[in-house]
C-alpha positions as CSV (number, residue, x, y, z in Angstrom):
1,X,-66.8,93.4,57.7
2,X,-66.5,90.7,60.5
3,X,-67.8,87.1,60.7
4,X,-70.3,88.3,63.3
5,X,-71.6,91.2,60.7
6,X,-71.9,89.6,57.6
7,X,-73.2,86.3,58.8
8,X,-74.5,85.9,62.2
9,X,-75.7,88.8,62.4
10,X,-78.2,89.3,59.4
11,X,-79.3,85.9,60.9
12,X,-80.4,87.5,64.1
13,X,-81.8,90.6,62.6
14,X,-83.8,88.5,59.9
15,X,-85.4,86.2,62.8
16,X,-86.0,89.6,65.5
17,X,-87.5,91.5,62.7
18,X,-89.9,88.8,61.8
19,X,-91.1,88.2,64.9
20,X,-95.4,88.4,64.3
21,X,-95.7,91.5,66.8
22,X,-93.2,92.9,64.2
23,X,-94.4,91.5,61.3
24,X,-98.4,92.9,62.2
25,X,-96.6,96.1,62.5
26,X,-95.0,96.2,59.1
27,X,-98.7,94.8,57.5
28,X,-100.4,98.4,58.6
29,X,-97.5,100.5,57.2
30,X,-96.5,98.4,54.2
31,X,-99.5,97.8,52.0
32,X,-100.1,101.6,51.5
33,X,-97.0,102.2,49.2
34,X,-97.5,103.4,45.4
35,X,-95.6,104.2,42.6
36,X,-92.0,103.9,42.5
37,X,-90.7,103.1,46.2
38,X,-87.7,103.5,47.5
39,X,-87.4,101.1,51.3
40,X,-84.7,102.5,53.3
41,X,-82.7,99.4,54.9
42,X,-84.6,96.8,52.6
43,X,-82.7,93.6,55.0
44,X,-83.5,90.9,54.0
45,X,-86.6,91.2,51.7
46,X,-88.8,90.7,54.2
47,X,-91.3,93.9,53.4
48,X,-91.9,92.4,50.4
49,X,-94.9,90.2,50.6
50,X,-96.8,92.5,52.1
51,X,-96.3,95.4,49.2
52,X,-100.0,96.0,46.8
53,X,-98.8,94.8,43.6
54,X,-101.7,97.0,42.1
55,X,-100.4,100.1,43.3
56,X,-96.7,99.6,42.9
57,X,-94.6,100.0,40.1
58,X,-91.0,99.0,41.3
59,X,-88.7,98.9,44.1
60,X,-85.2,100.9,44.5
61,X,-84.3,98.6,47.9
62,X,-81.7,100.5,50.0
63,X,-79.2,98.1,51.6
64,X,-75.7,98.1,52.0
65,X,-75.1,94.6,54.1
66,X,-73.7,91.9,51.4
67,X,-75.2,89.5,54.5
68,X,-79.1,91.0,54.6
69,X,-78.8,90.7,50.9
70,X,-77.7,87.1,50.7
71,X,-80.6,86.3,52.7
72,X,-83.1,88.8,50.8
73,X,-83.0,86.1,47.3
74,X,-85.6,84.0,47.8
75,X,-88.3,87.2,48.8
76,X,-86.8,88.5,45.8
77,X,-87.6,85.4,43.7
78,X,-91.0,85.6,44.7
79,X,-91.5,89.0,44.2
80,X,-94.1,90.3,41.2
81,X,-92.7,93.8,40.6
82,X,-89.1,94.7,39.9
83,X,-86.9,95.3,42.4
84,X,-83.3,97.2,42.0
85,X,-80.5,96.7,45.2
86,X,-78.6,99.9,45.9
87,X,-75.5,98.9,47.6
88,X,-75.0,102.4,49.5
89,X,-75.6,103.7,53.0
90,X,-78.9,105.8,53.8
91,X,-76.4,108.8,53.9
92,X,-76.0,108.5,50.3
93,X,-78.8,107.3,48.0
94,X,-77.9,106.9,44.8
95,X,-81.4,108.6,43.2
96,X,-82.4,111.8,41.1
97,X,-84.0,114.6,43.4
98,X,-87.4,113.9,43.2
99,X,-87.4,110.6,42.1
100,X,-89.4,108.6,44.3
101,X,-93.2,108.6,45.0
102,X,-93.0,106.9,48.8
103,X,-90.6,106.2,51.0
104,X,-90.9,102.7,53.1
105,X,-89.0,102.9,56.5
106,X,-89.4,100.1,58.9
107,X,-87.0,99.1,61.8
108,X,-84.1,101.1,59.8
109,X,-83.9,104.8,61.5
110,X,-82.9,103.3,64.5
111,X,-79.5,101.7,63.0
112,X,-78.5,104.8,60.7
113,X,-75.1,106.3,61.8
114,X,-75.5,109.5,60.6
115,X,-79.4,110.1,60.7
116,X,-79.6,113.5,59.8
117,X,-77.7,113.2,56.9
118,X,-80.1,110.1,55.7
119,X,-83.5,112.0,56.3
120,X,-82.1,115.1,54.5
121,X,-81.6,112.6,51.4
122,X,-84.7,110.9,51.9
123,X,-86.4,114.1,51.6
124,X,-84.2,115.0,48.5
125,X,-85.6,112.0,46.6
126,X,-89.1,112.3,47.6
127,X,-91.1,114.2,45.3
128,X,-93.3,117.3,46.9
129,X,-96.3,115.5,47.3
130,X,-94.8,111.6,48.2
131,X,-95.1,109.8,51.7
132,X,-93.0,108.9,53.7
133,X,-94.1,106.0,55.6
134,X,-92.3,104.6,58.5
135,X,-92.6,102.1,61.3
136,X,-89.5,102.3,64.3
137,X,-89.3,101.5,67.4
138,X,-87.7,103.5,69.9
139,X,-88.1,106.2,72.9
140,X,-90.2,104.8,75.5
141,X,-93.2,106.9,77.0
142,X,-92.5,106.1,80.5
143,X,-90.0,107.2,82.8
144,X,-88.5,103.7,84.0
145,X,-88.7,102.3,80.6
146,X,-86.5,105.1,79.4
147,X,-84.3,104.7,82.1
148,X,-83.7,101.1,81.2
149,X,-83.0,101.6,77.7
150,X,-80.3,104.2,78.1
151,X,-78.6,101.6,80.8
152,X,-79.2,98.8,77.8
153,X,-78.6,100.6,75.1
154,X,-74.2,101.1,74.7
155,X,-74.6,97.5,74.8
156,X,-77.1,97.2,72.5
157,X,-76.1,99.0,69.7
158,X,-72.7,96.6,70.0
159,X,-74.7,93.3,69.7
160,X,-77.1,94.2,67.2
161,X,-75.8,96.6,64.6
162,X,-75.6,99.9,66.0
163,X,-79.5,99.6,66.8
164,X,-80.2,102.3,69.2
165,X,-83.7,101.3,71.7
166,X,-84.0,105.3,72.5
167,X,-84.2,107.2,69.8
168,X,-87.4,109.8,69.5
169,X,-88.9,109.2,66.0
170,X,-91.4,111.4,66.1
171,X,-88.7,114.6,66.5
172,X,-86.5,113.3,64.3
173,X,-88.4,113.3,61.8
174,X,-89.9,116.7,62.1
175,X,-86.6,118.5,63.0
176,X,-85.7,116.7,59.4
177,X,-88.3,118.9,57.7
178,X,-91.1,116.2,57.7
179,X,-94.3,117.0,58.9
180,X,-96.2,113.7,60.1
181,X,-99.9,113.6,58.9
182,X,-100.7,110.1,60.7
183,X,-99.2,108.3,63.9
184,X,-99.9,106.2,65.9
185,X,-97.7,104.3,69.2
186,X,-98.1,101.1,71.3
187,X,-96.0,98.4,73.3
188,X,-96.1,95.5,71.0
189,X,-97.5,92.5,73.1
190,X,-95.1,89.7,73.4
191,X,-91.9,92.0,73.4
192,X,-89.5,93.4,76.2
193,X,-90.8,96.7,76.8
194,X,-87.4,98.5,76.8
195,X,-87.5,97.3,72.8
196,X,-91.3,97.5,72.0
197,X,-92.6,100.8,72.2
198,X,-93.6,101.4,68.7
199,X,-94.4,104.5,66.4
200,X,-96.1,103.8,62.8
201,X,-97.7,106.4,60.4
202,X,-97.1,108.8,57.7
203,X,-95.7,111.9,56.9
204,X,-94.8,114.2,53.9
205,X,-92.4,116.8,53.4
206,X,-93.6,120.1,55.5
């Protein structure tokens, strides 16, 4: 892993992912985890404040940057419920089928190599009647915003860890066997629009 990726990096993704627009976003999604969680891309910690103690039991947190985990300690000092690193890629969670009661993705699907492969094991770990609860930006709604993120994004994904701006979350989940039960999708104020379109809810396995 380079200088840029394991130190700069995480640095820029920690500060853009905690921007407030963001950080509003991630406090409708968040708080409605139970049980035993597993958050896809768990970064650097930053989810974890905003988790209901009273409703969860633990924490499996998905993250395979040495960087984003450096800078996830103190969130995980202050944390009130146990919290377990996995080390892997989404592609390959380390989990039992059926293991976890929710599923937390925010501002993760749109890094994931190999997405198809991830949601597949996501759904393998979920139990029948879990949630999956995500919040991504991605695929603008208009025309000329579109347009703008497909000449942004090869770019882009160089300078900010294989983020892609464009990518449909709503199809990718259901052509991944989810069905959504709740969504919802907004520019977030204060944000360049060709990154701010965002899409928040739930869904379960279909």
């Amino acid at each position: 892993m380079s200088l840029y990726d394991n130190y700069i990096l995480p640095t820029v993704i920690h500060t853009t992912c905690g921007s407030k627009p963001i950080l509003k976003q991630r406090e409708k999604v968040v708080p409605l985890a139970e049980g035993r969680v597993l958050e896809i891309g768990m970064g650097s910690g930053i989810n974890l404040p905003y988790y209901d103690a009273t409703k969860v039991d633990m924490i499996w947190g998905l993250e395979p940057s040495e960087g984003m985990m450096r800078k996830a300690l103190k969130n995980l000092n202050k944390s009130p419920f146990e919290v377990q690193w996995l080390d892997l890629p989404s592609e390959e969670i380390p989990l039992d089928t059926n293991s976890a009661d929710t599923i937390v993705l925010t501002y993760t699907l749109c890094t994931i190599p190999n997405w198809q492969q991830a949601l597949e094991e996501m759904r393998r770990v979920l139990k029948p009647n879990g949630s999956l609860l995500f919040c991504e930006h991605g695929e603008a709604p208009d025309d000329n915003i579109r347009r703008w993120q497909q000449r942004i994004n090869p770019v882009w994904k160089k300078l900010a860890g294989g983020c892609h701006l464009n990518r449909p979350i709503p199809s990718l989940l259901t052509e991944s066997g989810f069905k959504i039960e709740k969504i919802e999708a907004q520019y977030l104020p204060s944000t360049p629009k060709f990154a701010g379109f965002n899409y928040w809810g739930v869904s379960k396995i279909a």
